[in-house]
C-alpha positions in Angstrom: -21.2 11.8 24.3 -24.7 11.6 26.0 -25.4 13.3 29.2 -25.5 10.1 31.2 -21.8 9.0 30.6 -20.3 12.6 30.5 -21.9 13.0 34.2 -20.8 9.8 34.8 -16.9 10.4 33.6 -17.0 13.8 35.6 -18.4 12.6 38.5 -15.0 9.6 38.5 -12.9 12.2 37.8 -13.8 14.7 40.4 -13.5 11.7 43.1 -9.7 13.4 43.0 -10.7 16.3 45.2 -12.8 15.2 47.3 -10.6 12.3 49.5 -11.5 11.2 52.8 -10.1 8.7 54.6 -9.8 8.0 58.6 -7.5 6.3 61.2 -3.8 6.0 60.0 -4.7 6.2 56.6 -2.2 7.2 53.8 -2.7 9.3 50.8 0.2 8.5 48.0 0.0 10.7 45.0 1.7 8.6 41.8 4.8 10.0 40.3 3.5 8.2 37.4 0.4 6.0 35.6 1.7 3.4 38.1 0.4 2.6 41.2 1.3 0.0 43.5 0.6 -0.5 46.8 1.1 -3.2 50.2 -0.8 -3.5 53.3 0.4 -6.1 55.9 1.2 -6.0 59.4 2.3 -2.6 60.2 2.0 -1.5 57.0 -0.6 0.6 54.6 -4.1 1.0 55.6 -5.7 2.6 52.8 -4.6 4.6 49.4 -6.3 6.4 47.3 -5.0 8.1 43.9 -6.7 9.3 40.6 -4.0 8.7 37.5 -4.5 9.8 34.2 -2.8 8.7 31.5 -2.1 8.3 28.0 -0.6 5.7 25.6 0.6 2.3 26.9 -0.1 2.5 31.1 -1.1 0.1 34.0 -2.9 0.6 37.1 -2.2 -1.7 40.2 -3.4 -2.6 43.5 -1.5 -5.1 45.2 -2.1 -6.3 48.3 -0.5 -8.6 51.0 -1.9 -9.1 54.6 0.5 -12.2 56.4 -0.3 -13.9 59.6 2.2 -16.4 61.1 3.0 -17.7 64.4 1.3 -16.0 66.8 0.2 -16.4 70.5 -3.2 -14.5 72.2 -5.0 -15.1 74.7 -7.9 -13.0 76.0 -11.1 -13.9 78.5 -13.8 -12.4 79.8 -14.0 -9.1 78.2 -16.1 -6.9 75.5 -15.1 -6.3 71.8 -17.4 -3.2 70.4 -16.8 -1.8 67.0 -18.7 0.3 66.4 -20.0 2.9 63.5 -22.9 5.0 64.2 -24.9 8.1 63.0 -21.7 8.9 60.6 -20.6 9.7 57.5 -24.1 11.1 56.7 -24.1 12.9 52.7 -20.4 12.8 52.3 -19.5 13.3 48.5 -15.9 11.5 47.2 -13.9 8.9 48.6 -14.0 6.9 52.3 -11.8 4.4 53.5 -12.6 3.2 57.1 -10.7 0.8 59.2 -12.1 0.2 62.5 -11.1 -3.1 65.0 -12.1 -3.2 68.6 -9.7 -6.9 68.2 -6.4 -7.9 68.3 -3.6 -8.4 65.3 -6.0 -7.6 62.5 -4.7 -6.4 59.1 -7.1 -4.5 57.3 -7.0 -2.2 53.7 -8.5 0.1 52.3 -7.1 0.2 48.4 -8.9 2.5 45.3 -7.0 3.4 42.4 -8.9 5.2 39.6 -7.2 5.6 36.1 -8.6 7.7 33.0 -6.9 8.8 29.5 -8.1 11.9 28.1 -6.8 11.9 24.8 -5.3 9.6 22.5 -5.5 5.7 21.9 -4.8 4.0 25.1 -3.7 0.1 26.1 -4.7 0.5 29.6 -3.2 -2.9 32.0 -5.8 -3.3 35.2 -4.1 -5.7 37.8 -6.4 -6.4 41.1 -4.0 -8.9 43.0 -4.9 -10.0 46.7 -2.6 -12.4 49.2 -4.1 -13.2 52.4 -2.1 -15.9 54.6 -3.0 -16.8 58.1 -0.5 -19.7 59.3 0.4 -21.4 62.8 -1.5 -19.3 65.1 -2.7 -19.7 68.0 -6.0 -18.3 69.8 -7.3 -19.0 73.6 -11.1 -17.6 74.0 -13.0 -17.7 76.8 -16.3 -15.6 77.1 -15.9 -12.9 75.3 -18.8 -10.6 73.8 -18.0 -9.2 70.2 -20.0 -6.8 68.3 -19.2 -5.2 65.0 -22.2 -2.7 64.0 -23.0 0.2 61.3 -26.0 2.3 62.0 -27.6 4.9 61.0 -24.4 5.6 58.6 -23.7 6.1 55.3 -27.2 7.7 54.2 -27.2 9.7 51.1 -23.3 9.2 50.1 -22.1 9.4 47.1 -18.6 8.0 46.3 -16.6 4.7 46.7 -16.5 3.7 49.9 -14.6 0.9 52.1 -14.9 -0.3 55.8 -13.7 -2.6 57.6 -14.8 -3.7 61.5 -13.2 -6.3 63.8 -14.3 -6.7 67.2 -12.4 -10.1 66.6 -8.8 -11.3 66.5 -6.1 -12.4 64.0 -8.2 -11.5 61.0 -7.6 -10.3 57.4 -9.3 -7.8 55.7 -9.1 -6.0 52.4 -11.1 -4.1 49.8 -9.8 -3.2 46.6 -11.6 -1.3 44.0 -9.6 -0.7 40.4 -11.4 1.2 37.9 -9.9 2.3 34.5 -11.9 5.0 32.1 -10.9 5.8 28.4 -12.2 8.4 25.9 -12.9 7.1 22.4 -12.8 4.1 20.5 -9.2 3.6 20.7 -9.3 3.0 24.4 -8.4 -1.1 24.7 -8.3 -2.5 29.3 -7.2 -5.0 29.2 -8.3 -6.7 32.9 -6.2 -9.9 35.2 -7.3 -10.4 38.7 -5.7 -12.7 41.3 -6.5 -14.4 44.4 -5.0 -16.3 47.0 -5.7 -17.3 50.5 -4.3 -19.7 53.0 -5.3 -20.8 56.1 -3.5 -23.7 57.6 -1.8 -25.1 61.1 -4.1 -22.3 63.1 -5.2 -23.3 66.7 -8.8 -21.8 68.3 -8.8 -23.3 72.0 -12.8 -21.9 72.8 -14.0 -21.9 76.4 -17.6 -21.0 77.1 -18.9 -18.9 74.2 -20.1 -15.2 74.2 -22.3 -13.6 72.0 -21.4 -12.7 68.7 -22.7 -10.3 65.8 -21.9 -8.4 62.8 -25.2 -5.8 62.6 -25.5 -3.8 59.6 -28.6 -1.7 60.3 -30.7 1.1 58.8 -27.7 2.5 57.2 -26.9 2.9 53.1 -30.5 4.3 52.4 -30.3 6.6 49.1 -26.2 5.5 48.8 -25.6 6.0 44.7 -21.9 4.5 44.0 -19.8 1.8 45.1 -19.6 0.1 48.3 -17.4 -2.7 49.9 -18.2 -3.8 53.6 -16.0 -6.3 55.7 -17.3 -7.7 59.3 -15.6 -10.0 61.6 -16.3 -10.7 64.6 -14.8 -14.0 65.1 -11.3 -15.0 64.9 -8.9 -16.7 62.0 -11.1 -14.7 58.7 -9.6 -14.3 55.6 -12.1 -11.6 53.9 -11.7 -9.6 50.7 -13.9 -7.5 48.2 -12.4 -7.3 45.3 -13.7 -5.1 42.1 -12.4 -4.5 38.5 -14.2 -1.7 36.5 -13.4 -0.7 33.1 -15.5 0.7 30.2 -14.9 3.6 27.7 -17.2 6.4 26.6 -17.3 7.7 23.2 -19.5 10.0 20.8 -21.7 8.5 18.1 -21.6 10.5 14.9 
């Protein structure tokens, strides 16, 4: 195996130790090569797991964020998310879920699988449902802000964020990558997704200012990055990424 791919199948690996994730996050450790996880209202945030596996397996990230039939109303008043001079040289992985808003789902989902040894038939499902249906939203005045500065410099890792400084939003990045040793090692890749957005009601008054600000931050990042901003209202926003490739030594 050259040095490039055996640095780069260590370096997936070793993502296994070196978790962090922040506000009500969930680490789930798989009884098995399965994986499967949901994220709606009130439910997962983020989860993270390494599998490794051999023979016949599947890895899974499944996620559904549902919005239907509610009421807000808000007016005069400042919506600051905010992520600044943070997560500076941080090695591993990061999921962040920050909203300033109101009734926003948002996920965090990374699933890496690997087989060591052995032929493999490795199944990678992505699957996002995002729904937002018969709500209703009175505005009036109100300045939003979602900003990242100064942040993320010199990370290595997977990392996912999500801001909201807005309302009634849906928000989800998903990140599947599946590794196999030798030339026996078939993925085998399906990805889904689906979004509605019907019978919603935004009843605007006079405007305030709104911005998503990504600024001076990423410089010297090596890895994977997904970024979600919303500031306004009604978003269905997803980052969705399959990876799979196998490393093998040339004779």
């Amino acid at each position: 195996m050259s040095i490039i791919l055996q640095g780069l199948v260590w370096w997936l690996v070793g993502l296994s130790v070196a978790i962090a994730q922040v506000q009500d996050g969930e680490i789930i450790a798989p009884q098995s090569d399965s994986l499967v996880s949901q994220g709606g209202t009130g439910g997962l945030e983020a989860v993270h797991a390494v599998v490794n596996a051999a023979g016949s397996s599947s890895s899974q990230a499944l996620v559904s964020q549902i919005q239907i039939g509610n009421v807000m109303e808000e007016g005069l008043t400042a919506s600051l998310a905010i992520v600044r001079d943070s997560f500076q040289n941080n090695r591993g992985i990061i999921g962040a879920n920050q909203n300033s808003g109101n009734l926003n789902n948002q996920a965090n989902v990374h699933v890496i699988a690997h087989n060591s040894v052995g032929p493999t038939i490795q199944l990678e499902h992505a699957a996002i449902e995002q729904r937002l249906e018969e709500n209703t939203i009175v505005t009036s005045g109100t300045a939003r802000e979602d900003r990242i500065q100064d942040s993320f410099g010199g990370t290595v890792g997977i990392v996912g964020i999500n801001q909201s400084a807005g309302n009634l939003n849906n928000q989800a990045n998903v990140i599947v990558i599946t590794l196999g040793m030798g030339s026996e090692f078939v993925p085998l890749e399906d990805s889904s997704l689906g979004a509605v957005n019907s019978g919603n009601k935004l009843i605007p008054g006079p405007p305030g200012p709104k911005s998503d600000v990504i600024l001076d931050s990423f410089a010297g990042f090596r890895g994977l990055a997904q970024v979600s901003q919303s500031a306004g209202d009604l978003n269905s926003v997803s980052n969705k990424m399959n990876i799979s490739f196998s490393a093998m030594t040339l004779k």
